[in-house]
Residue frames as qw, qx, qy, qz and C-alpha x, y, z in Angstrom:
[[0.651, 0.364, 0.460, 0.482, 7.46, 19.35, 19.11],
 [0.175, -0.791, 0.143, 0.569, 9.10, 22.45, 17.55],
 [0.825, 0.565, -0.027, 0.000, 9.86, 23.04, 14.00],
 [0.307, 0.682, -0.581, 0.319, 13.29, 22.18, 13.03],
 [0.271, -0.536, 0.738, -0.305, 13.52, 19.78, 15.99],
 [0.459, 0.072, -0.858, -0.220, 13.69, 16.06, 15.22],
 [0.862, -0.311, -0.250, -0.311, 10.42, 13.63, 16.57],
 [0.056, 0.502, -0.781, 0.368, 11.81, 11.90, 19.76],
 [0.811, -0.243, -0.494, -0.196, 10.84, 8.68, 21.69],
 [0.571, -0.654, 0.403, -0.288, 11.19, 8.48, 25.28],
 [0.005, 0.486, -0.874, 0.022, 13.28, 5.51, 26.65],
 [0.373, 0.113, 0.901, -0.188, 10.33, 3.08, 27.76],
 [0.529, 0.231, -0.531, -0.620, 8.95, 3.13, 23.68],
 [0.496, -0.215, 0.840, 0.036, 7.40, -0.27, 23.84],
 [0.526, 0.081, -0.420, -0.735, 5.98, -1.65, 20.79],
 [0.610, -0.066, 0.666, -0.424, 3.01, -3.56, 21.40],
 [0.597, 0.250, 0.714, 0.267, 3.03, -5.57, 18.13],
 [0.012, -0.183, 0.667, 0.722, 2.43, -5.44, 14.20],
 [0.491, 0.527, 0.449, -0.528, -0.28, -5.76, 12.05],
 [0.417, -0.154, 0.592, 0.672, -0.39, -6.18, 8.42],
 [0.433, 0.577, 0.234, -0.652, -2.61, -4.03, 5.83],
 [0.422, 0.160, 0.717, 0.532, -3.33, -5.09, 2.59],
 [0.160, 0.638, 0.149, -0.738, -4.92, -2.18, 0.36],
 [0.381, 0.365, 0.530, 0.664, -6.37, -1.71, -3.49],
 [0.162, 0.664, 0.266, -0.680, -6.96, 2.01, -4.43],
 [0.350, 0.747, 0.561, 0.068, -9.61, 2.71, -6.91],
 [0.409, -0.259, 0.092, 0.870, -7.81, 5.63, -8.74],
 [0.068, -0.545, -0.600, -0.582, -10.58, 6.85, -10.35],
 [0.475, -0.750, -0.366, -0.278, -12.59, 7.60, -6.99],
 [0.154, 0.561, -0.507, 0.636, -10.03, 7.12, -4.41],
 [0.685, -0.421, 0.269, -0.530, -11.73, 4.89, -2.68],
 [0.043, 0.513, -0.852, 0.097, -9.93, 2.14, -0.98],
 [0.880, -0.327, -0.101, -0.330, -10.49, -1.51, 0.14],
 [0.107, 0.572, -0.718, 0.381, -8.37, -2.78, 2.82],
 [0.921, -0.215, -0.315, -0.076, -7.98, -5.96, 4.84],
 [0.408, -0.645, 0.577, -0.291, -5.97, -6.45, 8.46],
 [0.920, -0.102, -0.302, -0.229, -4.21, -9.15, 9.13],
 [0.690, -0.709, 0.143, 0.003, -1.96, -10.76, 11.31],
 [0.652, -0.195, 0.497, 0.539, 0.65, -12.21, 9.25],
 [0.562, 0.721, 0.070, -0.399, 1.60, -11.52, 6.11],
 [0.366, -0.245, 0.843, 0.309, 1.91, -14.53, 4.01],
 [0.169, 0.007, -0.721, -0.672, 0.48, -16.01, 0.83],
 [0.084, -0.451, -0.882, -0.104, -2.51, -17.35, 2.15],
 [0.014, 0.614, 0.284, -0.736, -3.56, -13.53, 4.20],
 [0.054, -0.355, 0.611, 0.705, -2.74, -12.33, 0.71],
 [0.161, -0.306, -0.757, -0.554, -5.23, -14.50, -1.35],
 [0.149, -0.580, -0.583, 0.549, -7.90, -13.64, 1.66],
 [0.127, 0.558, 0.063, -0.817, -7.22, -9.98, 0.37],
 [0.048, -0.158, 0.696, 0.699, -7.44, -10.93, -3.32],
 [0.049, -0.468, -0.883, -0.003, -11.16, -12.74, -2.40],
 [0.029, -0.670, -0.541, 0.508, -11.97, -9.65, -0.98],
 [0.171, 0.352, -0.389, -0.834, -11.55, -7.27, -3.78],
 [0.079, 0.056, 0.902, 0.421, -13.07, -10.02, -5.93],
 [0.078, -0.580, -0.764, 0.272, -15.95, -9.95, -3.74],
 [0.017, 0.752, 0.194, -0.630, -16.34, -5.95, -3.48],
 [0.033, -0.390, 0.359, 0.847, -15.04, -5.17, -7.39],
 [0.652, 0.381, 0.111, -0.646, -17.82, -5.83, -10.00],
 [0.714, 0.039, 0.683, 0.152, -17.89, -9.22, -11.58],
 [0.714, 0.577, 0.384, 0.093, -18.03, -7.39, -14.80],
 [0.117, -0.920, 0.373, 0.011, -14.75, -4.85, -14.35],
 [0.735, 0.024, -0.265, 0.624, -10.91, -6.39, -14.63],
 [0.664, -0.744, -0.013, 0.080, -8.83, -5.77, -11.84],
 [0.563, 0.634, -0.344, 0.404, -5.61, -4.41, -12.07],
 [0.715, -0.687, -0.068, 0.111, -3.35, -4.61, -9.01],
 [0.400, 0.731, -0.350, 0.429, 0.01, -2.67, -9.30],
 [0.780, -0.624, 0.053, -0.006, 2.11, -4.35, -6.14],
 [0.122, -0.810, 0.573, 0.013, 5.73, -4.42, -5.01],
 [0.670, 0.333, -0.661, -0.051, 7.80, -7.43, -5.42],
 [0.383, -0.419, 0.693, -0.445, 7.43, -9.14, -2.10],
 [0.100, 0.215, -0.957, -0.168, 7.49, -12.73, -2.32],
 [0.267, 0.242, 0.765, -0.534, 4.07, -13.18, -1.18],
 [0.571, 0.537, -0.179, -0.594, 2.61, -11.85, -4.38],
 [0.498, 0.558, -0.548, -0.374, 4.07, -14.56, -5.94],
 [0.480, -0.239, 0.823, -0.189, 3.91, -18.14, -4.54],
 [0.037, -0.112, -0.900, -0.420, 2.60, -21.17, -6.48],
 [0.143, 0.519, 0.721, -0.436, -1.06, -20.43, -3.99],
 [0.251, 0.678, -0.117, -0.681, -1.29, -16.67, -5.01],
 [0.127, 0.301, -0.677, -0.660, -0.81, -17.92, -9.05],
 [0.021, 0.355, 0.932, 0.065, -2.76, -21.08, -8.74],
 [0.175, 0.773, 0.440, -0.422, -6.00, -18.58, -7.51],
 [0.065, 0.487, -0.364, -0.791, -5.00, -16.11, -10.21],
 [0.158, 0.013, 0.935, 0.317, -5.14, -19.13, -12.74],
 [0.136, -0.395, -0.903, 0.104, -8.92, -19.01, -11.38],
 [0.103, -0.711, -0.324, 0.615, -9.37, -16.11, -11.27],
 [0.571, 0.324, 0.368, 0.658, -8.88, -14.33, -15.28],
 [0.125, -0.933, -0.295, -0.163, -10.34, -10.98, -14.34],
 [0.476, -0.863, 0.026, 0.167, -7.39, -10.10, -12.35],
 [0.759, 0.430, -0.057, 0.486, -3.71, -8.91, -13.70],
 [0.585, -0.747, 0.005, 0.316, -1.18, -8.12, -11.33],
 [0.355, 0.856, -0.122, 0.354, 1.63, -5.26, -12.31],
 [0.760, -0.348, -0.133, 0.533, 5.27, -5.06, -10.51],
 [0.223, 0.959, -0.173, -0.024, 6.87, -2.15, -9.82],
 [0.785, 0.157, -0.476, 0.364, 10.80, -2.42, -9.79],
 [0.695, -0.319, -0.438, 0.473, 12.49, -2.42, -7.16],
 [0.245, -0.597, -0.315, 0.696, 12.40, 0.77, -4.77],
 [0.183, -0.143, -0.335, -0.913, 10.05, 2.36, -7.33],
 [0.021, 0.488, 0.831, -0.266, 6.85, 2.24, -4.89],
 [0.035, -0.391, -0.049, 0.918, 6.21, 5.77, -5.55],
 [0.203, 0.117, -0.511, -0.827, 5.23, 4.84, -8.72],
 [0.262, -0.536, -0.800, -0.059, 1.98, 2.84, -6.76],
 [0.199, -0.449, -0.001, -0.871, -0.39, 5.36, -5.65],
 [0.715, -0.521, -0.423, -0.198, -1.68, 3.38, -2.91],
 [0.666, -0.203, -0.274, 0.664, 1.66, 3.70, -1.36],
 [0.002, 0.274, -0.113, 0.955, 1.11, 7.58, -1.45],
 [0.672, -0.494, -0.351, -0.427, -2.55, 6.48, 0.54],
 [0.765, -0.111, -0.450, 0.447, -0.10, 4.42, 2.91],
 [0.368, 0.171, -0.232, 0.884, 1.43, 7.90, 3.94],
 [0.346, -0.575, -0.328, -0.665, -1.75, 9.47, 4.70],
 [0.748, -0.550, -0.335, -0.158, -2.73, 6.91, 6.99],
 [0.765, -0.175, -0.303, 0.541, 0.70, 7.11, 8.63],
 [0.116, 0.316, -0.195, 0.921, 1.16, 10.71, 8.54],
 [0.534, -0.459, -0.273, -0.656, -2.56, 11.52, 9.68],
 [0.791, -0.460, -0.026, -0.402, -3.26, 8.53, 12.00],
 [0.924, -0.293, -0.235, 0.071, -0.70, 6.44, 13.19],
 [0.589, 0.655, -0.191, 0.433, 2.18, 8.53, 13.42],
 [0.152, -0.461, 0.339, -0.806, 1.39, 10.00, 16.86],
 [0.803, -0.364, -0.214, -0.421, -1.13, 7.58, 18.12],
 [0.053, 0.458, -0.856, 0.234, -0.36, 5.80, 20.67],
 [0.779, 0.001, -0.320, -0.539, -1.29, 2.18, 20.67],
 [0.688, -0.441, 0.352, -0.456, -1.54, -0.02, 23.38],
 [0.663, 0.040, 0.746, -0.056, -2.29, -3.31, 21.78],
 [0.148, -0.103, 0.721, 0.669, -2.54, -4.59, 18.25],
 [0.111, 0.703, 0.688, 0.142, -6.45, -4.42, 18.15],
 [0.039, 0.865, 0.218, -0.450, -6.28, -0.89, 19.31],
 [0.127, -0.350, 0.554, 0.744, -3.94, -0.23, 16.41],
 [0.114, 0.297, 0.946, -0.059, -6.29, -2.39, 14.58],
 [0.022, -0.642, -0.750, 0.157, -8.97, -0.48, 15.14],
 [0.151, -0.686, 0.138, 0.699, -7.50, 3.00, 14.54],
 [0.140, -0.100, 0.810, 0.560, -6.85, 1.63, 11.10],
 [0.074, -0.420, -0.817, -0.389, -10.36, 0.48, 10.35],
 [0.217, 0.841, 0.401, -0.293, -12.23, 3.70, 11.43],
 [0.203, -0.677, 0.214, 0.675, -9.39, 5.53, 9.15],
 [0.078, 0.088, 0.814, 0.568, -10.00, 3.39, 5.87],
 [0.032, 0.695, 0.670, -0.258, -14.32, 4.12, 7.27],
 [0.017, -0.763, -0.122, 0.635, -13.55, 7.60, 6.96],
 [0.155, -0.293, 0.687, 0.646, -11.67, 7.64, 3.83],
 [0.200, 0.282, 0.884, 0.314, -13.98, 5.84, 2.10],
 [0.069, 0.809, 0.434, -0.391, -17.18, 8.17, 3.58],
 [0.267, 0.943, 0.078, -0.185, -15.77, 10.82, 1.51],
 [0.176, -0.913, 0.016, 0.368, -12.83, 9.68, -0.83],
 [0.515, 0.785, 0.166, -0.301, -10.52, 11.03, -2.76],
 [0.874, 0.348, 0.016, 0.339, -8.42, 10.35, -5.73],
 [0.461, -0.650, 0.254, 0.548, -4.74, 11.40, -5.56],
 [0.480, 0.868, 0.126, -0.006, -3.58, 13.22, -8.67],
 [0.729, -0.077, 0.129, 0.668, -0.20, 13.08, -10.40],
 [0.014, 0.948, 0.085, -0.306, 1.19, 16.21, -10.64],
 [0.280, -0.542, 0.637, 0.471, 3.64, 15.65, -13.38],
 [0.777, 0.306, -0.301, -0.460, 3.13, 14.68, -16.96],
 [0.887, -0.344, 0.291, 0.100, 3.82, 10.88, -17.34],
 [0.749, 0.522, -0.139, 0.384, 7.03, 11.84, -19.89],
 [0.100, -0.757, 0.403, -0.504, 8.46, 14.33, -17.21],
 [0.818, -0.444, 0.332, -0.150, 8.11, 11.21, -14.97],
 [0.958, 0.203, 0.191, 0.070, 9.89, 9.02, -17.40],
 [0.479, 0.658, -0.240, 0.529, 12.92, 11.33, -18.18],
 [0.317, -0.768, 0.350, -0.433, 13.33, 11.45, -14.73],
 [0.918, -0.203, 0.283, -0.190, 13.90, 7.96, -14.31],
 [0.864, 0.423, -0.014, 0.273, 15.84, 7.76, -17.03],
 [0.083, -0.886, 0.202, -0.409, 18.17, 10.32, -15.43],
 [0.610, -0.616, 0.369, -0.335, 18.25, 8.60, -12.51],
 [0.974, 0.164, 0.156, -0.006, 19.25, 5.50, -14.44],
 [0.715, 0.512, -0.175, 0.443, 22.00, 6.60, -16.25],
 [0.074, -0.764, 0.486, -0.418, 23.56, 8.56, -12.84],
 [0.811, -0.352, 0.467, 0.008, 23.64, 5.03, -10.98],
 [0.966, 0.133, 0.163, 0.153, 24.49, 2.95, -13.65],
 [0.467, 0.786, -0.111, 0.389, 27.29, 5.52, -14.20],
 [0.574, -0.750, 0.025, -0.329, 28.73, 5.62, -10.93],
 [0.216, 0.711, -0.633, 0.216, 32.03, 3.30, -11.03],
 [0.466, -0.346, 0.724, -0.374, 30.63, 0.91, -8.85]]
């Protein structure tokens, strides 16, 4: 590697499978809670939801700011909500993840630990993952917006009115 020269992959890349994190960060502390799984469908999904339940105080609401992937949103995932009143789930729109700070956690783990790694098998991925959320946690910390949230919000708007302006 060299600066200024693009990341390369050799010809025999193989991936050796997938893996699916689920993640809630604790913006206050910055400490995360995360769940592996194999798929990622409603039922993995309410799994993670149990597990927050389990790990967030019973006397705290739960706020969960998530993307619009159908899996958030089945009749399973609602029905447990239903059952759940403590918990209140936030959408961002579309390709506005940025505005989830877990997704800036996401990058960490990818810049930091999985970018380079090289992973056999899906446990050893796996397993990379869960000593990297271990660490994290041991010591960590909140991410911090560096912008006010009106400077964020006039930027959007910006950005709004240069698509929707656009002819297309």
């Amino acid at each position: 590697m060299m600066p200024g020269v693009p990341e390369r992959r050799s010809h025999d890349y193989v991936r050796a499978g997938t893996t699916t994190l689920f993640a809630a960060l604790e913006v206050a502390t910055g400490k995360v809670i995360g769940s592996l799984h194999r798929r990622h469908r409603a039922a993995e999904f309410k799994k993670f939801l149990a597990k927050v339940d389990k790990e967030v105080p019973a006397d705290l609401q739960v706020h969960l700011v998530l993307d619009n992937y159908a899996t958030h949103k089945t009749p399973d995932v609602k029905k447990w909500l239903l059952a759940h009143p403590r918990f209140h789930l936030h959408f961002t729109p579309t390709s506005s993840s940025w505005l989830n700070l877990v997704e800036r956690w996401f990058a960490e783990l990818t810049q930091k630990k999985l970018k380079r790694g090289v992973h056999r098998s899906v446990q050893a991925l796996e397993r990379d993952i869960r000593a990297w959320l271990a660490d994290w946690n041991d010591h960590p910390r909140p991410f911090v917006w560096t912008k006010t949230a009106d400077e964020i919000l006039d930027e959007v708007a910006a950005y709004c009115h240069r698509i929707s302006d656009s002819g297309h």
